[in-house]
N, CA, C and O atoms as CSV, one atom per row, in Angstrom:
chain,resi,resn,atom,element,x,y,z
A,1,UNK,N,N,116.850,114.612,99.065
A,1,UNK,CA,C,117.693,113.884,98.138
A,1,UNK,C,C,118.532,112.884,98.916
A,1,UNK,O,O,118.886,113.048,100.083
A,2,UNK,N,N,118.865,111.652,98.026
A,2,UNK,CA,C,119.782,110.499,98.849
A,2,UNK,C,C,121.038,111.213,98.661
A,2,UNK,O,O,121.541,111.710,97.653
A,3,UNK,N,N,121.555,111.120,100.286
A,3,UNK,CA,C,122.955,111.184,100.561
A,3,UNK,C,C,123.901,109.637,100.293
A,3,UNK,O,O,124.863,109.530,99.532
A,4,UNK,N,N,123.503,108.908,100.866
A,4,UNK,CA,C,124.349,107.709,101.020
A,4,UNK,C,C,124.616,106.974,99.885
A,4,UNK,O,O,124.326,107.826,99.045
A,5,UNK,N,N,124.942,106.056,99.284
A,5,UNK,CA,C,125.103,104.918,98.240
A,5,UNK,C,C,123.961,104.008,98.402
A,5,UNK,O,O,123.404,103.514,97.422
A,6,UNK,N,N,123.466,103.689,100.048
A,6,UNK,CA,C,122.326,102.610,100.137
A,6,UNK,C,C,120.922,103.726,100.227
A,6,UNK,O,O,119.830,103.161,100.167
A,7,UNK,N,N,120.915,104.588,100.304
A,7,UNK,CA,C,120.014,105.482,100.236
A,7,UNK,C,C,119.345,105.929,98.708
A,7,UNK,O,O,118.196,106.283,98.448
A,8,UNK,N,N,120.563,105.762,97.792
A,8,UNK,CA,C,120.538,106.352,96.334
A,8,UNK,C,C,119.952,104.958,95.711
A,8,UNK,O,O,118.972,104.900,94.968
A,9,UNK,N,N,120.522,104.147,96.032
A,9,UNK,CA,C,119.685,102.953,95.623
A,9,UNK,C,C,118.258,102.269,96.038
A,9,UNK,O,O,117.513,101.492,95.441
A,10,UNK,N,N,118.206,102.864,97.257
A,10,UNK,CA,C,116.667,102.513,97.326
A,10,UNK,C,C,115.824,103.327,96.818
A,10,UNK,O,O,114.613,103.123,96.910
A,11,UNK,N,N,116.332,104.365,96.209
A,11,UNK,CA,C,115.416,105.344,95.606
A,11,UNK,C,C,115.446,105.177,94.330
A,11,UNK,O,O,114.809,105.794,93.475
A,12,UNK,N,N,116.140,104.393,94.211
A,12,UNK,CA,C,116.061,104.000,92.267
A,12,UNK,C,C,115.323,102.613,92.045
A,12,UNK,O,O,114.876,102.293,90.943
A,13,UNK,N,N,115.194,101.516,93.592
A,13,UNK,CA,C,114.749,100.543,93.546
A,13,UNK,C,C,112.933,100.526,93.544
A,13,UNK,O,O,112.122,99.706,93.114
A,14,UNK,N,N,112.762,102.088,94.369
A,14,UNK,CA,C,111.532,102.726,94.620
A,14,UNK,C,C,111.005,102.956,93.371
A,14,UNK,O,O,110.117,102.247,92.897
A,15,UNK,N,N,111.540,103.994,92.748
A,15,UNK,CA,C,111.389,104.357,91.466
A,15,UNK,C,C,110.861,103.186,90.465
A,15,UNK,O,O,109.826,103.402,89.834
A,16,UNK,N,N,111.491,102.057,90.319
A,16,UNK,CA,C,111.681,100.846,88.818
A,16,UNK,C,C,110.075,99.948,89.924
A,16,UNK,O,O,109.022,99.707,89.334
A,17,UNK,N,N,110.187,99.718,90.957
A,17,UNK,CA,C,108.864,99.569,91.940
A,17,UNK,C,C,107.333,100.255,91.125
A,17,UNK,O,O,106.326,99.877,90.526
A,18,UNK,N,N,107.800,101.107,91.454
A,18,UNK,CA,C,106.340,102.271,91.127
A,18,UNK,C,C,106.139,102.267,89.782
A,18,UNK,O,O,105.130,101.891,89.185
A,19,UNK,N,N,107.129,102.697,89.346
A,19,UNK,CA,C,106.790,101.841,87.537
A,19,UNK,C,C,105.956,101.005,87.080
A,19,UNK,O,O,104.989,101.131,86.329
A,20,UNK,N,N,106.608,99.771,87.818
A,20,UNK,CA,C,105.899,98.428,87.635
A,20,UNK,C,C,104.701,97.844,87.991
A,20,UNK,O,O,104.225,96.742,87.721
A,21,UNK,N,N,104.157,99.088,88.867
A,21,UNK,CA,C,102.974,98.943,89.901
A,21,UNK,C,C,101.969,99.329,89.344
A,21,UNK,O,O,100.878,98.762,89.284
A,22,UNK,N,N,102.438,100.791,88.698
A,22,UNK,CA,C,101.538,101.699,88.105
A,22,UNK,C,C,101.187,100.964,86.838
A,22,UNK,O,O,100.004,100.715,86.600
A,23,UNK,N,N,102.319,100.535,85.860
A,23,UNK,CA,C,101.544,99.777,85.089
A,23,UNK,C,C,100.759,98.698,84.927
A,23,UNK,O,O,99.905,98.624,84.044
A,24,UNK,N,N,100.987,97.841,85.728
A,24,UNK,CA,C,99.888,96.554,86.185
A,24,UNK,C,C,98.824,97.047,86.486
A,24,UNK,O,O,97.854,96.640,85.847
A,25,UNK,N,N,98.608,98.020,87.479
A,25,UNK,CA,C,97.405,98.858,87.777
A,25,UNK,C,C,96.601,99.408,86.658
A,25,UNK,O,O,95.395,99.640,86.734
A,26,UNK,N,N,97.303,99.591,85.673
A,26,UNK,CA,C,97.052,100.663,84.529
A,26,UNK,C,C,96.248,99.787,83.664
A,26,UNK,O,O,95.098,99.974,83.268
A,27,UNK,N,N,97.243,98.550,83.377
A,27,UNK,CA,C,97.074,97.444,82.569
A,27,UNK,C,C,94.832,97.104,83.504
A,27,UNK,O,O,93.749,97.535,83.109
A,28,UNK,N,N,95.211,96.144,84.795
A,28,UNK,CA,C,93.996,95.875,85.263
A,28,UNK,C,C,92.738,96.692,84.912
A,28,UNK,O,O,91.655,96.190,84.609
A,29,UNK,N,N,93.090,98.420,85.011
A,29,UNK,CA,C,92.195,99.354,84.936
A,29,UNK,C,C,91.695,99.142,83.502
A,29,UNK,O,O,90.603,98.690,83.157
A,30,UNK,N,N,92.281,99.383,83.062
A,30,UNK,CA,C,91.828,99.159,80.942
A,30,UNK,C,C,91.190,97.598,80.783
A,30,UNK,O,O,90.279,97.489,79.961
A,31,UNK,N,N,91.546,96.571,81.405
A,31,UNK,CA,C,90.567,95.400,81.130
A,31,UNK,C,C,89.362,95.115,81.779
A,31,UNK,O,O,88.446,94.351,81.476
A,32,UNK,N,N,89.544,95.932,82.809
A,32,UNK,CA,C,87.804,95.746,83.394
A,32,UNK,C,C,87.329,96.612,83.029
A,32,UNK,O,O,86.108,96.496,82.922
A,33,UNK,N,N,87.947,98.000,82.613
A,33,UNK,CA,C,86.592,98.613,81.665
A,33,UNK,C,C,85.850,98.143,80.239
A,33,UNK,O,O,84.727,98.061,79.739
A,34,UNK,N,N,87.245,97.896,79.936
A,34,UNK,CA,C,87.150,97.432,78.697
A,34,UNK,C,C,85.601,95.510,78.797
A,34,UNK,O,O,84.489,95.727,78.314
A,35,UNK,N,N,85.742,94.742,79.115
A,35,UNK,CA,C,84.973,93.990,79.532
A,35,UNK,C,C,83.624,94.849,80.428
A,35,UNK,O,O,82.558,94.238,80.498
A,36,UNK,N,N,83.705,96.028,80.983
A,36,UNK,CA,C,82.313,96.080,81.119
A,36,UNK,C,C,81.646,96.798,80.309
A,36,UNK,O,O,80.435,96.852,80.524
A,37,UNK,N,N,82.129,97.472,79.289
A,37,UNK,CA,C,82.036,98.138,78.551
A,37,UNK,C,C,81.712,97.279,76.933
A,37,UNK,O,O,81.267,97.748,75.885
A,38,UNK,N,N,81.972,96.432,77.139
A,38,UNK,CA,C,81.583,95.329,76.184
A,38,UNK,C,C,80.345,94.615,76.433
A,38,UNK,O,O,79.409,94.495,75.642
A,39,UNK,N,N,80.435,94.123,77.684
A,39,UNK,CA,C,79.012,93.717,78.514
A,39,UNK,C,C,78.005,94.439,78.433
A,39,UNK,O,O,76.907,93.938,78.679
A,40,UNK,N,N,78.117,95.840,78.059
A,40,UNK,CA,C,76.547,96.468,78.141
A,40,UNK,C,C,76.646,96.358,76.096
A,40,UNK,O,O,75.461,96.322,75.764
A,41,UNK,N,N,77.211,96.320,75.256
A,41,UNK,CA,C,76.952,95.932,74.106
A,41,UNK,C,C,76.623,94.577,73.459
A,41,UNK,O,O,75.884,94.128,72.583
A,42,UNK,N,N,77.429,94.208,74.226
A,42,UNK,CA,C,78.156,92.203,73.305
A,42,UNK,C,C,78.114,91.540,74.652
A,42,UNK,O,O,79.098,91.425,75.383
A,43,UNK,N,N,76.892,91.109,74.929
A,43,UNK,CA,C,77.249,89.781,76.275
A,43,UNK,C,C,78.394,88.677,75.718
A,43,UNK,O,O,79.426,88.187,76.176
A,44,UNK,N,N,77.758,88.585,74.688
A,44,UNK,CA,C,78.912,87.019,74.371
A,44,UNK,C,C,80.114,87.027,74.459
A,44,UNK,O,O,80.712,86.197,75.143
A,45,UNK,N,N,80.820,88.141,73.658
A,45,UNK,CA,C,82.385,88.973,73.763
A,45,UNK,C,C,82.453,89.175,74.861
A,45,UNK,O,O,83.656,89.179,75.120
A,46,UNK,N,N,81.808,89.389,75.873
A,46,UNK,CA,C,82.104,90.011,77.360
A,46,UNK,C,C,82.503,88.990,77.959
A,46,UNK,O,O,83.361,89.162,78.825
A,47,UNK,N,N,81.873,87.231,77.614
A,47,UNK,CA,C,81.586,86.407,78.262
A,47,UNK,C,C,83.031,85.633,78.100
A,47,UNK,O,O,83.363,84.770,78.913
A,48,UNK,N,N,83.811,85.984,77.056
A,48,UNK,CA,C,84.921,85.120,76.497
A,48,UNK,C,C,85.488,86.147,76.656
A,48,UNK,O,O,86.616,85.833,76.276
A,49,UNK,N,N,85.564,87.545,77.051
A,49,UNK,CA,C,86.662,87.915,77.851
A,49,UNK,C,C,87.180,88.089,79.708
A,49,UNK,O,O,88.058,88.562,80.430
A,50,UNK,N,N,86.032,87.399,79.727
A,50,UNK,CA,C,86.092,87.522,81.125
A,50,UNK,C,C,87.010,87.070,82.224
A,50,UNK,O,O,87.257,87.557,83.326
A,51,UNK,N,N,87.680,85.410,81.267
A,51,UNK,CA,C,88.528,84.024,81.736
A,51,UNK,C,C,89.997,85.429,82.036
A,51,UNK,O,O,90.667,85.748,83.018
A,52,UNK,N,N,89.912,85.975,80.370
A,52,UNK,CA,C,91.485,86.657,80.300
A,52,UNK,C,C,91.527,87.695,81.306
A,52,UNK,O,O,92.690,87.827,81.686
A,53,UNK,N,N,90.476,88.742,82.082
A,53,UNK,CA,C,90.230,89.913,83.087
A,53,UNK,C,C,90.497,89.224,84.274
A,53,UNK,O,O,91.550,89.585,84.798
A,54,UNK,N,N,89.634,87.988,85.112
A,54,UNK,CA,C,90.506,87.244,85.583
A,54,UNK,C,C,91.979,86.844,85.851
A,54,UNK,O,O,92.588,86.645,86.902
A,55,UNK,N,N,92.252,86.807,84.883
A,55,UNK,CA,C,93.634,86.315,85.132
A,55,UNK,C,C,94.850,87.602,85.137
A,55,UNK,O,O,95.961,87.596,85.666
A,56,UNK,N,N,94.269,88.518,84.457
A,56,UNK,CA,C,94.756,90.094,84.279
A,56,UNK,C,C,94.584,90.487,86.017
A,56,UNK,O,O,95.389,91.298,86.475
A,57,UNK,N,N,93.905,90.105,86.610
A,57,UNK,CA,C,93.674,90.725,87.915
A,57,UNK,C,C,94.720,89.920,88.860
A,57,UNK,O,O,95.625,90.347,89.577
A,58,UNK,N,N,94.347,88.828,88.647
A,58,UNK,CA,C,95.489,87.733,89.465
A,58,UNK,C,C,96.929,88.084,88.946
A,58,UNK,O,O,97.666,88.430,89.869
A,59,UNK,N,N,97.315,88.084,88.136
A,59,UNK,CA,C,98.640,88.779,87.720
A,59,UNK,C,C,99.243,89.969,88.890
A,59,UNK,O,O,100.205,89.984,89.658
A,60,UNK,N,N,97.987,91.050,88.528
A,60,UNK,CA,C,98.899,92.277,89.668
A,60,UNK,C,C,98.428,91.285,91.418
A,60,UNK,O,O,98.961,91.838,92.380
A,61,UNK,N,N,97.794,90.351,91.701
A,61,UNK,CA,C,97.616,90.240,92.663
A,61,UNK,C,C,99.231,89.345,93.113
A,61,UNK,O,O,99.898,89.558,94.125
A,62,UNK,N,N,99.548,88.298,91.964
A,62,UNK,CA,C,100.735,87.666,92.049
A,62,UNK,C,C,102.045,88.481,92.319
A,62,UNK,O,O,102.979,87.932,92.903
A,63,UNK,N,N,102.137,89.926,91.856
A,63,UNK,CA,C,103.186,90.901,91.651
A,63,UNK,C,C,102.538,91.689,92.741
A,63,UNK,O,O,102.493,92.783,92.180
A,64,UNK,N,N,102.070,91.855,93.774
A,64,UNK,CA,C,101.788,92.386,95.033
A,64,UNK,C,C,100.921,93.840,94.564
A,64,UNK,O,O,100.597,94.659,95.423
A,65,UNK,N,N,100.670,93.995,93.435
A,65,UNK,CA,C,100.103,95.697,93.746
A,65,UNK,C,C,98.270,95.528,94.060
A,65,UNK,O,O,97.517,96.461,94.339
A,66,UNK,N,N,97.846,93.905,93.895
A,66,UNK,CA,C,96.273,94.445,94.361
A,66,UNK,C,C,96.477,93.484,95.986
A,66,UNK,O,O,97.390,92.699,96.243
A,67,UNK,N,N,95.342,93.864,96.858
A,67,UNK,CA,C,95.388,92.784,97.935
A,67,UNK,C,C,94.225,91.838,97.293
A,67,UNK,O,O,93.319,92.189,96.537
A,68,UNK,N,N,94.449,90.801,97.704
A,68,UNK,CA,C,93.621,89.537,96.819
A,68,UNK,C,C,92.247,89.733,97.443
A,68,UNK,O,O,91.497,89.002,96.797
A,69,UNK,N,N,91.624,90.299,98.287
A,69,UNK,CA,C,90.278,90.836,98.618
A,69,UNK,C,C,89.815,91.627,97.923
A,69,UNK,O,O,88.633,91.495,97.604
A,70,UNK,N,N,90.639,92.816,97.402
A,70,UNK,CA,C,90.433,94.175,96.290
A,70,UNK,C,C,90.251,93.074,94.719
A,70,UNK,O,O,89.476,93.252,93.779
A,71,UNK,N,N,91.174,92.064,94.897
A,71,UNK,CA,C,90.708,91.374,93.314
A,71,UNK,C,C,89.800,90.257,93.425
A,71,UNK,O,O,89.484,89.731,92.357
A,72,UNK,N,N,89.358,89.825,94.388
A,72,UNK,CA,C,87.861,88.914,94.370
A,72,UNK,C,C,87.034,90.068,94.347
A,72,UNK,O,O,86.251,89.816,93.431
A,73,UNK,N,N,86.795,90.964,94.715
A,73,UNK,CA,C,85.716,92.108,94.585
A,73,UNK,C,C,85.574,92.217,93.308
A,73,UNK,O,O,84.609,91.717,92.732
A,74,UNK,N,N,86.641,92.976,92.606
A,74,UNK,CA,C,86.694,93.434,91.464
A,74,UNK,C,C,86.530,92.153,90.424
A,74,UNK,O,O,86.098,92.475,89.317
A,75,UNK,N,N,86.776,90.938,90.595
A,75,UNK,CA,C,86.423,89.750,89.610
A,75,UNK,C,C,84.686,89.642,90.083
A,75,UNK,O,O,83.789,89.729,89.245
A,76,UNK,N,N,84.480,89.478,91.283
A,76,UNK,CA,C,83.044,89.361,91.423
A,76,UNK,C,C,82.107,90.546,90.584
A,76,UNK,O,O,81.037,90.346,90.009
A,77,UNK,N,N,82.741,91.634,90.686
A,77,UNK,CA,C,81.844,92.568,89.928
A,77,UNK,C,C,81.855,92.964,88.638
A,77,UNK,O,O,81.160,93.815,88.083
A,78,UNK,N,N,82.986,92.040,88.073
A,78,UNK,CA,C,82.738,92.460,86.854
A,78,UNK,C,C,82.072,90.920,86.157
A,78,UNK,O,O,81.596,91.031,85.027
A,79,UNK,N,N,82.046,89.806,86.679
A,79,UNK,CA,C,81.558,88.365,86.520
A,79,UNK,C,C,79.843,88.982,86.631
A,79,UNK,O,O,79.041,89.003,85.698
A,80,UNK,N,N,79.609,89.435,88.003
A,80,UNK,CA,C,78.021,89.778,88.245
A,80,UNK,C,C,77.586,90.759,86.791
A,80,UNK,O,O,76.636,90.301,86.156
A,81,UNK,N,N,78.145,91.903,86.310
A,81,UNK,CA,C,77.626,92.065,85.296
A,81,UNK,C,C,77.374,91.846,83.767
A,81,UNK,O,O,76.599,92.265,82.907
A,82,UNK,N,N,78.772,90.687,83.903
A,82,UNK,CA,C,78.979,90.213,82.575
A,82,UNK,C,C,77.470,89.278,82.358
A,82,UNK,O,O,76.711,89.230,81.390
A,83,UNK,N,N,77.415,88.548,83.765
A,83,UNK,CA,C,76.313,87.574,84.002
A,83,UNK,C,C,74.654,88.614,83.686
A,83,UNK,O,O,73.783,88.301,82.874
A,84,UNK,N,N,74.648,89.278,84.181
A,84,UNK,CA,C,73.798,90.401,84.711
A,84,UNK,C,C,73.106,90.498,82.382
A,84,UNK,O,O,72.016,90.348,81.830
A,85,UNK,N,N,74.274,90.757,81.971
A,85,UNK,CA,C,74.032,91.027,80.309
A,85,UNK,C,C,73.595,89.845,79.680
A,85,UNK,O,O,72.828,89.890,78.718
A,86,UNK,N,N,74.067,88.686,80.195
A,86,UNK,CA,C,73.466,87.669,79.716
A,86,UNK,C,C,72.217,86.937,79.528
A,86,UNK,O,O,71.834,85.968,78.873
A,87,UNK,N,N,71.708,87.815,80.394
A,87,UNK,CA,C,69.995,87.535,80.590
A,87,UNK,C,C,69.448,88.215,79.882
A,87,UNK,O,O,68.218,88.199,79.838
C-alpha cells in the first residue's frame, strides 16, 4: 500500500491509466472481430468496415497502448482477409 502523498497518487494515476488502456484494447478487440467475422459472411460490409477498424487501431496506437508494429500487423491481417472474401 502507498505510504507517501506522491506514492498514493501514482497509484491512482496507475489505476485511471489501466482503465483507459484496457478499454481501447477492449474497444480494438471487438472491431477486428467483429470485421472478420463479417468477412467470412458479407465481403462488402466487411469491406466498408474496414476504413473505420483502421482507424480504431490507430487510435489505441495514438494513446500508446498498441506499438505501431502490433497495429500494422493487425491492420494487415485483417485487410488480407477482408481482401481474401472478396474473391
Amino acid at each position: 500500500m502507498a505510504n507517501t502523498k506522491q506514492a498514493k497518487k501514482r497509484a491512482e494515476q496507475n489505476n485511471r491509466l489501466r482503465q483507459r488502456n484496457r478499454a481501447a484494447r477492449t474497444r480494438v478487440r471487438g472491431v477486428v472481430k467483429t470485421t472478420r467475422a463479417t468477412a467470412e459472411s458479407d465481403a462488402k460490409k466487411a469491406e466498408e468496415m474496414l476504413p473505420k477498424t483502421a482507424s480504431e487501431i490507430d487510435v489505441a496506437v495514438r494513446k500508446g497502448v498498441l506499438h505501431r508494429r502490433t497495429a500494422a500487423r493487425l491492420k494487415s491481417r485483417v485487410a488480407k482477409r477482408v481482401n481474401a472474401a472478396k474473391k
